[in-house]
Structures are given as structure tokens and as C-alpha cells.
C-alpha positions in Angstrom: -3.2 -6.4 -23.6 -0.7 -4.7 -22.0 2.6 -6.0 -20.7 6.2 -4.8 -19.4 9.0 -6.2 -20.6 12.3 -5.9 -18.7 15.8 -6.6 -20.2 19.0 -7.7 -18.1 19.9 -4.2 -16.9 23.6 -4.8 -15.0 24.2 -2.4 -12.2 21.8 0.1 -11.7 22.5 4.1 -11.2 20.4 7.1 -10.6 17.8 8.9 -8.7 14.4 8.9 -8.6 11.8 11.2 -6.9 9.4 9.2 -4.2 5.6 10.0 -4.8 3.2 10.6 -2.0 1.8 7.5 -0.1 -0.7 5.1 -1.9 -1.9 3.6 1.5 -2.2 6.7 2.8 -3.6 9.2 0.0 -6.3 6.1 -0.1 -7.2 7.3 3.9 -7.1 10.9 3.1 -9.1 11.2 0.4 -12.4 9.2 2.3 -11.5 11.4 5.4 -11.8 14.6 3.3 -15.7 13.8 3.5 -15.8 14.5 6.7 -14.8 18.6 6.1 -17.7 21.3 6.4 -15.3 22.9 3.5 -13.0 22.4 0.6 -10.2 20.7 1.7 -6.6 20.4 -1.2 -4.7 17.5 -0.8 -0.8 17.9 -2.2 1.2 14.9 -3.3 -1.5 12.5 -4.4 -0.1 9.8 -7.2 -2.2 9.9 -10.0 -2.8 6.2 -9.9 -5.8 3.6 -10.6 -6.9 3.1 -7.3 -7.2 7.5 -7.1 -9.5 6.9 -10.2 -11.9 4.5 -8.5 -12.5 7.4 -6.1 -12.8 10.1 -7.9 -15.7 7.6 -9.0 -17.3 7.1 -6.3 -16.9 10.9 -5.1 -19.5 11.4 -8.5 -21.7 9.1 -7.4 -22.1 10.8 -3.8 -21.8 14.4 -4.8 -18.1 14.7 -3.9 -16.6 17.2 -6.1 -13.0 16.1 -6.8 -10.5 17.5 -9.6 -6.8 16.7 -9.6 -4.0 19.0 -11.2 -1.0 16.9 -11.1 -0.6 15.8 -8.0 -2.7 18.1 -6.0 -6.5 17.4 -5.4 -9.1 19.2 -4.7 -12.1 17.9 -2.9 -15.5 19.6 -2.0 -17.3 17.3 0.5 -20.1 19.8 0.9 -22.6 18.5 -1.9 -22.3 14.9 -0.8 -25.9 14.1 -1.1 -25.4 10.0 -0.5 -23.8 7.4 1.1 -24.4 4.3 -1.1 -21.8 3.1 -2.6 -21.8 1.1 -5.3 -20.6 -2.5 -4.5 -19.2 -3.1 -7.7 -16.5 -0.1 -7.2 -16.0 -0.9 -3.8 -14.9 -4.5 -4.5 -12.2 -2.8 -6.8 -9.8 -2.0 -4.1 -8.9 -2.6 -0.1 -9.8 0.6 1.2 -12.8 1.7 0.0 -13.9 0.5 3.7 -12.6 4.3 5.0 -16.2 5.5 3.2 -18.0 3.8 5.9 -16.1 5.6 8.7 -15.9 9.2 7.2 -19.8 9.3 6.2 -21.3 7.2 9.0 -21.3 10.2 11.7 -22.7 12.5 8.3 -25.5 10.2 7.4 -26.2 8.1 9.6 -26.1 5.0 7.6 -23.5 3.8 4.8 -23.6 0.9 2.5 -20.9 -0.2 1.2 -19.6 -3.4 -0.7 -16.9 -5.7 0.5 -13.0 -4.6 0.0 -11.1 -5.7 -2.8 -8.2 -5.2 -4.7 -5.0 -7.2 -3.9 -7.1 -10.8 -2.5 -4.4 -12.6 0.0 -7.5 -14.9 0.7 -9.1 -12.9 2.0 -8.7 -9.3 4.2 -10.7 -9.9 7.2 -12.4 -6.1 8.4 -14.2 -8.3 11.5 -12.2 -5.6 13.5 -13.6 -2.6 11.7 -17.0 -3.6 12.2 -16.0 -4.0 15.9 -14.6 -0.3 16.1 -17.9 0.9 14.7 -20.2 -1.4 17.2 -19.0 -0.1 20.2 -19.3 3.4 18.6 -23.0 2.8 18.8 -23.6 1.3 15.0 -25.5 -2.1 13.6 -24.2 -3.8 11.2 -25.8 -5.6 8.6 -24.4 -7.9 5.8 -25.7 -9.2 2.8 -24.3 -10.8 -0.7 -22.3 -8.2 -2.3 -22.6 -5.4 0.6 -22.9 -4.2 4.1 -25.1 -1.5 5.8 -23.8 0.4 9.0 -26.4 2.2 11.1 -26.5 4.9 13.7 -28.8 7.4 15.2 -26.4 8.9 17.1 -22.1 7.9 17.6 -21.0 7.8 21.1 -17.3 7.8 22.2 -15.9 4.1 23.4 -12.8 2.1 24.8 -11.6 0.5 21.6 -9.7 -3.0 22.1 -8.4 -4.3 18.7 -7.9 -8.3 19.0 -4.6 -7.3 16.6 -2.8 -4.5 15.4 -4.2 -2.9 12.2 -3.6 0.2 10.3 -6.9 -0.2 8.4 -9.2 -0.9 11.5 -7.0 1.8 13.2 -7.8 4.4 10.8 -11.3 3.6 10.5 -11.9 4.1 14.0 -10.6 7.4 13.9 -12.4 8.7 11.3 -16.1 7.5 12.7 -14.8 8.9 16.2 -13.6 12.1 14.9 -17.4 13.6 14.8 -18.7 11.2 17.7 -20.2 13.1 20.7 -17.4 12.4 23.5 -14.2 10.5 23.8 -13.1 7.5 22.2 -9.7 5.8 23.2 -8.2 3.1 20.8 -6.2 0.1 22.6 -4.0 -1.8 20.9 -3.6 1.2 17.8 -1.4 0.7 14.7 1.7 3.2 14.7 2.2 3.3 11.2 3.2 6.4 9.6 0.1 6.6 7.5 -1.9 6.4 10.5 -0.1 9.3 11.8 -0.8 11.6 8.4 -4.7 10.5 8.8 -4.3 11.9 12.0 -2.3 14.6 11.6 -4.7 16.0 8.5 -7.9 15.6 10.3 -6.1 17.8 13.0 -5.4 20.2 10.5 -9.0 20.2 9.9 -10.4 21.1 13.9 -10.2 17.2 15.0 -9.1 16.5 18.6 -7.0 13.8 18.0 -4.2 12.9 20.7 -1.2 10.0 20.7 -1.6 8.7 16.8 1.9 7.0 16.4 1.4 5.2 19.6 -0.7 1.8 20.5 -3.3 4.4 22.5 -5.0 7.1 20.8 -7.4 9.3 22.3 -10.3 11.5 20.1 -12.2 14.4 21.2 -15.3 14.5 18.9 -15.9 17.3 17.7 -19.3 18.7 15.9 -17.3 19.8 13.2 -14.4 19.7 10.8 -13.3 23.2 8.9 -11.7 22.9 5.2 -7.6 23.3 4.9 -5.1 21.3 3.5 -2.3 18.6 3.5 1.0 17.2 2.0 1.0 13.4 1.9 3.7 11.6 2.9 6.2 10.0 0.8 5.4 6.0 0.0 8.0 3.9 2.0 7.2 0.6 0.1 8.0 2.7 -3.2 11.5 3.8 -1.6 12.5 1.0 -0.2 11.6 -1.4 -3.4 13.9 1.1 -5.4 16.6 1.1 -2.6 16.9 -2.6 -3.1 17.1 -2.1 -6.9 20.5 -1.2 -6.0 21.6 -4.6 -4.7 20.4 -6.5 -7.8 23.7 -6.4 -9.5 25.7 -3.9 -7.7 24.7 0.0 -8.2 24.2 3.6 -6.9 20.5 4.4 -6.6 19.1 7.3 -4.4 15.4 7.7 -3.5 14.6 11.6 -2.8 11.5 13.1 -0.8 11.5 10.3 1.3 10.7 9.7 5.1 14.2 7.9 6.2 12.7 7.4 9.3 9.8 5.8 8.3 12.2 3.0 6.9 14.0 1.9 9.8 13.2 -1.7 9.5 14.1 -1.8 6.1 16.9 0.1 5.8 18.7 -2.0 8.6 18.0 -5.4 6.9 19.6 -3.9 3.2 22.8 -3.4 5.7 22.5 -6.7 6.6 22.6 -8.4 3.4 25.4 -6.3 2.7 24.0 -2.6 1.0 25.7 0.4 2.6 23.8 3.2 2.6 23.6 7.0 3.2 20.6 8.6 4.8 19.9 12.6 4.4 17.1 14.3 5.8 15.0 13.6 3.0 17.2 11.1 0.8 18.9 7.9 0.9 21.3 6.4 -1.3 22.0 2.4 -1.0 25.3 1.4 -2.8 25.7 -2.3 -4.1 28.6 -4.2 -4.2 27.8 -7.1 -6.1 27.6 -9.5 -3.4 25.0 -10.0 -1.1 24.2 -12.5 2.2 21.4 -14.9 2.9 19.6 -13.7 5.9 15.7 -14.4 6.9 13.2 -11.7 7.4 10.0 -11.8 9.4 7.3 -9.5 7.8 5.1 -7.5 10.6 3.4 -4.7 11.8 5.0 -1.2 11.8 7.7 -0.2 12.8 8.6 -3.7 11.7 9.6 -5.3 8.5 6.8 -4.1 6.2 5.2 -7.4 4.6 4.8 -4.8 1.4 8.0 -5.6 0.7 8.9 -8.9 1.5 7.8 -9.7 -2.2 10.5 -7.4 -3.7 12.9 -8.7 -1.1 12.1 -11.9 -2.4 13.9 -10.9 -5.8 16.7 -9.1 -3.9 17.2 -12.4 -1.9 17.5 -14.5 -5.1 20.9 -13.2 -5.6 22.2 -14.0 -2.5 24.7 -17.3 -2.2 22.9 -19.4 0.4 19.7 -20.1 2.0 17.6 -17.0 2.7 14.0 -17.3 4.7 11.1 -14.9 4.2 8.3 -15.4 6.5 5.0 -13.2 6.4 2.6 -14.2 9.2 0.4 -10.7 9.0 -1.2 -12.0 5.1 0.8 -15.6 4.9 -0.5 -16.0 1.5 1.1 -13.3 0.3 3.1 -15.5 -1.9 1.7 -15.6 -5.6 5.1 -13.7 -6.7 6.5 -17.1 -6.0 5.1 -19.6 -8.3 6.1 -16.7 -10.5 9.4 -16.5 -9.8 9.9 -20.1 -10.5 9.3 -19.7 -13.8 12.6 -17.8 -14.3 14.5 -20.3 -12.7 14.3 -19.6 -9.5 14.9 -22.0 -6.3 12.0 -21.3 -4.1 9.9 -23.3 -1.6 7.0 -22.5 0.2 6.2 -24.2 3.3 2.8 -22.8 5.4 3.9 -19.2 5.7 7.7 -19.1 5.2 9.6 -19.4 1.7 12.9 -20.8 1.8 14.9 -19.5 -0.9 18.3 -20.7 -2.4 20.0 -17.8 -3.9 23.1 -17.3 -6.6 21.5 -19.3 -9.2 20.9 -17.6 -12.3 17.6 -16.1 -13.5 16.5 -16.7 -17.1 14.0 -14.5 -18.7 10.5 -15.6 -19.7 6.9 -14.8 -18.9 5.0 -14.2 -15.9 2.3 -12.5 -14.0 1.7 -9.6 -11.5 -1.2 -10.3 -8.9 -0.6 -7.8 -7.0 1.1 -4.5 -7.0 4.6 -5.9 -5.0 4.0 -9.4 -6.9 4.4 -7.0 -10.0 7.1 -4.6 -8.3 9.5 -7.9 -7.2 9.0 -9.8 -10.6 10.3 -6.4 -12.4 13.0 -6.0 -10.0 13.9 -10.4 -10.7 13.2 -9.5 -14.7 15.9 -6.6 -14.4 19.0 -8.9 -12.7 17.8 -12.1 -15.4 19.4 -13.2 -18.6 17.4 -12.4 -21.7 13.8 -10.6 -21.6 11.2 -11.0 -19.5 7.8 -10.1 -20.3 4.9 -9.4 -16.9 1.3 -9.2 -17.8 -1.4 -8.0 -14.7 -0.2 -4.6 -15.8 -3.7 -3.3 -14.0 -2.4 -4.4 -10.9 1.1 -2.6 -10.9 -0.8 0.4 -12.0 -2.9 0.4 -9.0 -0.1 1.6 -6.9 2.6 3.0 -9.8 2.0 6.2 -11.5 4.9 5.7 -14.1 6.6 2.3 -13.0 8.2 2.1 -16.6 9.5 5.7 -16.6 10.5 5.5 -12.8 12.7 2.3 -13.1 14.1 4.0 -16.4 15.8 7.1 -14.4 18.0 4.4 -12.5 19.0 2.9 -16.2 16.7 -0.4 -16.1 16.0 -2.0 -19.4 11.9 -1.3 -19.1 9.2 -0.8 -21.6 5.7 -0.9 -22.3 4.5 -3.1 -24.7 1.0 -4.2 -26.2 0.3 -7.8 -26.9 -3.2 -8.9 -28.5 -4.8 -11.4 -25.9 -4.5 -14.5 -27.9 -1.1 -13.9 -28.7 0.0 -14.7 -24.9 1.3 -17.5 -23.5 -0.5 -19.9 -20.6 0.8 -18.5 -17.7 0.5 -20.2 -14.5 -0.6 -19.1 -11.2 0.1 -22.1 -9.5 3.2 -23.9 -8.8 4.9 -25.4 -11.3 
């Protein structure tokens, strides 16, 4: 079994390159299906959750073959649109299948997302999107069936904001016969690259970035290609690397735009920081302020990283408070945490943390990729070694998260442990 172990690391210096967007290479690569023609993809991580794909693009007929971080993908042998529940359950967004083959086939079905389980990740407002589009939908034990003869453009009213639902929606719309407007749209910038790449493709979509977008369907989408866009949540885990102990790190090939929210609340516990047009470097000082954050939507605080802020917050004198009311059981990093020492307590969806005590090393476990990326980043400021199993699940969204944290001097390796070797480690609070 595998497992990281992360020494105290002091300050922290160097650069490191951002890769393209996990949430929204995940998008692109189901929307590809849509094309009449080959269609490259540049910038994709070579990650777990691209493997699962490429798995389920066999089982279809999808040709896909990846060359470092360029894919290629050749939607037109798809011959299916079942797929298989078991691989679908293996991450969230296998749900973007069911909107980029429905207007193809005519009928998908598809097994329930997976992946990273805060409870549960509700997709009552995809199904919605695809009913007033014209589809029934039918659920069963491990999988769901969406039907249409023919898609016919709606008015779209999402209940809440979601980049997921958002997405979907735009990819069964893209091919419908008229015009669909989505009320209430998510603005996120991977949103925006969905749309922006179907365009590429002959799509008639109009106002993705804003809460109202408008598709034209059209009868069909030509082959091209597309650059991802750099992964914020990556960028801005690594800017607040910096503040662990006082440092110089600098994140290249980023989006500083795409980071307002974050980048404004690292000031505010006290990082300075310089943005170019495609870099930003975040200088530590060695002393940070509590402050509280409030996880939301785009273009607010992205709840992706209120896990690693969690860690960053832990070495702050005073009382911080992290609330996350978009997944409020998004706290399994905590329990965690704990066992390092660390003064945390949950109440409903807020933790109230009470930094500038120190961090002692020992083990603990990633349940998600952020649980994984803010018990690294607490592993790095704590005395002695600190040893992080769930490996898989940092891997899902990390093409090289040992090498990466080594190019800003952290004290990271990759270790194998046989499974009865490791110690009982607790997912509940201590």
C-alpha cells in the first residue's frame, strides 16, 4: 500500500508549473463526443480520473490516445451509450456522458456519480435540465436511463447555482433543435472553457460566464481543438504553501484572474503577493492572522480549497472560522487533522479553528483529493514525519503531487507500506 510521507520542511521556495484543469478537462473530454470529427485536447493531466475515461471511451467506441498532455479523441465510432455503472460510480463527473450522447443516441444509461462522497452530490438539477429538454428519466439500483425521441430547446431555471448542472445543460442543448436559455447559470471559469471549446467546434453558445446563457442548437459539431485551462484549486493550494512557514513560491501558467477570491483572502491573512499575466508569486513572512472564510459558488471563495486553508489557518495565532455551506460535510480533513495535534471544532457546517499551536507528525488519511492536498500541506509545517495513506484519492486530481511539492523544497516522498503493517487510522473524531 502506498503512502506519502512528508517531513518538517521550514520555509518553502520555488516554482512550479500549473497543469490544465481537472474539473474542467473532466467536461471536455465527455463533450468531445458530441464532434462529427477528431477533436485534440492540449493540457490534459495525466491523472486517475483521465484513466477512468479513457475506459469508458473503449467501451463506447471512443477512440482516445494521450501523448503527454495532449489527447486525442475520435467520437466518430461511438457505437454505444451504456455505461458501465461500476466505472461511473468511480468519479463525480461521469454525469457529462449523459448530456454529450443523449442528443446522439437517444437514450444513455448511466450509473450514479462518485468519486469524492460529501454525503452525497445531489444531480436532482441535472435531471431537471434534461426534462424540460424533452427527456424521461428513469432510475434504478445502481443506474439511470435518460430518454428522448427528439431534444427541444427550453427556459432553464436552476433551484441553485451549479457548475455541474450548468455544464450538463449545455452540452444536451448544444445539438437540441432551437433555443435553450439557462437561468440562474454557474460563472465558473470551467464553465466558460466548456463553452468556449464547443464553440470552437460550430456550437451557438452565447453569455457562458454570466448567470444567463443562451444556446442555438445546432445539427452539428465539426472536429478542432482546445487548450485547457490552468487548475485554480492546484495554484492556489501551492500559493498558500508559501504561508506555512514563511517562503517564496510562484505558481506559473496560471489564470490570476480566475483566483480573485483567493488571492484576496492570502492578503488578508497576511501573504503579499505579485500577480503577472500568467504568474503569481505569494511571499510569507512567518506570521499570519485568524480571519473566517465562507466557501461558495464562483467567483467566490472556492470550497476546493477551504480544506487546504484549513492547514494554512492552523498557523495562525487566534481563532479562525471556515464555513462551507455549498458541500457542509466537506470536513473529513478534520478529524484528520486532529490527529497531529491540531485544535479544531466542527459545529453543523463551520469549523472553528485555534491556530499557533504546534503540529506533531503522525498518521493520517486522505478522503478526498483537498483532504489529501491540506493534510500534506499540515504534514510539511509539523514536527517530525507524517505519513498519509488514501494515496488513490490524491492521485485522482495530482499528476505528480510528490514531485510538484518537491520543486518548492518540501520534504515529500513516496513510500510503500504492506497493508498489515499500517496503523488503525480513524475517520471519525477522535
Amino acid at each position: 500500500m502506498k503512502y506519502i510521507q512528508a517531513e518538517y520542511s521550514g520555509p518553502l521556495n520555488g516554482t512550479v508549473h500549473i497543469p490544465g484543469a481537472k474539473n474542467s478537462s473532466l467536461a471536455l473530454l465527455a463533450a468531445a463526443c458530441l464532434a462529427d470529427d477528431v477533436v485534440t485536447l492540449e493540457g490534459i493531466p495525466q491523472i486517475d480520473d483521465i484513466k477512468l475515461i479513457a475506459g469508458i471511451g473503449r467501451d463506447i467506441g471512443m477512440e482516445m490516445r494521450q501523448n503527454g498532455d495532449v489527447v486525442t479523441i475520435d467520437p466518430r465510432w461511438i457505437h454505444s451509450a451504456v455505461i458501465d455503472p461500476g466505472k461511473a460510480s468511480s468519479y463525480r463527473a461521469s454525469y457529462y456522458f449523459a448530456g454529450a450522447l443523449l442528443s446522439k443516441f437517444g437514450r444513455v444509461t448511466i450509473g450514479f456519480p462518485g468519486g469524492d462522497n460529501f454525503v452525497s452530490r445531489p444531480i436532482d438539477q441535472h435531471i431537471k435540465a434534461f426534462q424540460a429538454l424533452g427527456a424521461q428519466v428513469q432510475f434504478f439500483n445502481d443506474y439511470y436511463a435518460i430518454e428522448a425521441r427528439e431534444l427541444n430547446g427550453a427556459d432553464i431555471y436552476f433551484d441553485t447555482v451549479t457548475s455541474g448542472a450548468t455544464i450538463n445543460a449545455m452540452l444536451a442543448a448544444a445539438r437540441a433543435k432551437g433555443r435553450t436559455q439557462l437561468h440562474n447559470a454557474a460563472v465558473d471559469p470551467e464553465v466558460v472553457d466548456t463553452a468556449t471549446f464547443l464553440n470552437r467546434l460550430g456550437a451557438r453558445i452565447y453569455g457562458a460566464g454570466t448567470d444567463r446563457i443562451r444556446i442555438e442548437g445546432v445539427p452539428y459539431l465539426n472536429g478542432g481543438s482546445h487548450a485547457v485551462i490552468p487548475d485554480r484549486l492546484i495554484a492556489g493550494a501551492f500559493l498558500m504553501a508559501a504561508g506555512l512557514r514563511g517562503g517564496q513560491v510562484t505558481v506559473m501558467d496560471v489564470i490570476p484572474e480566475h483566483l480573485g477570491a483567493c488571492l484576496a483572502k492570502l492578503e488578508e491573512v497576511g501573504l503579499e503577493l505579485e500577480c503577472g499575466e500568467s504568474h503569481i508569486t505569494a511571499y510569507g513572512n512567518g506570521s499570519l492572522k485568524a480571519t473566517r472564510v465562507r466557501a461558495g459558488m464562483y467567483p467566490g471563495f472556492a470550497t476546493d480549497l477551504q480544506q487546504p486553508m484549513t492547514a494554512l489557518l492552523l498557523q495562525a495565532r487566534g481563532k479562525s472560522i471556515v464555513t462551507d455551506r455549498v458541500y457542509p460535510k466537506r470536513f473529513a480533513h478534520v478529524p484528520q487533522l486532529r490527529r497531529l495535534g491540531a485544535e479544531i471544532e466542527l459545529r453543523q457546517e463551520c469549523a472553528f479553528i485555534r491556530g499557533g499551536r504546534p503540529l506533531q507528525g503522525g498518521w493520517v488519511h486522505a478522503t478526498d483529493v483537498r483532504a489529501g492536498t491540506s493534510l500534506i500541506l499540515a504534514g510539511l509545517a509539523a514536527e517530525g514525519t507524517t505519513c498519509i495513506t488514501g494515496v488513490e484519492h490524491i492521485e485522482r486530481g495530482y499528476q505528480d503531487v510528490v514531485g510538484s511539492f518537491r520543486m518548492i523544497g518540501a520534504k515529500l516522498s513516496m513510500r510503500e507500506l504492506e497493508a498489515h503493517e499500517l496503523p488503525d487510522i480513524a475517520t471519525t473524531q477522535r
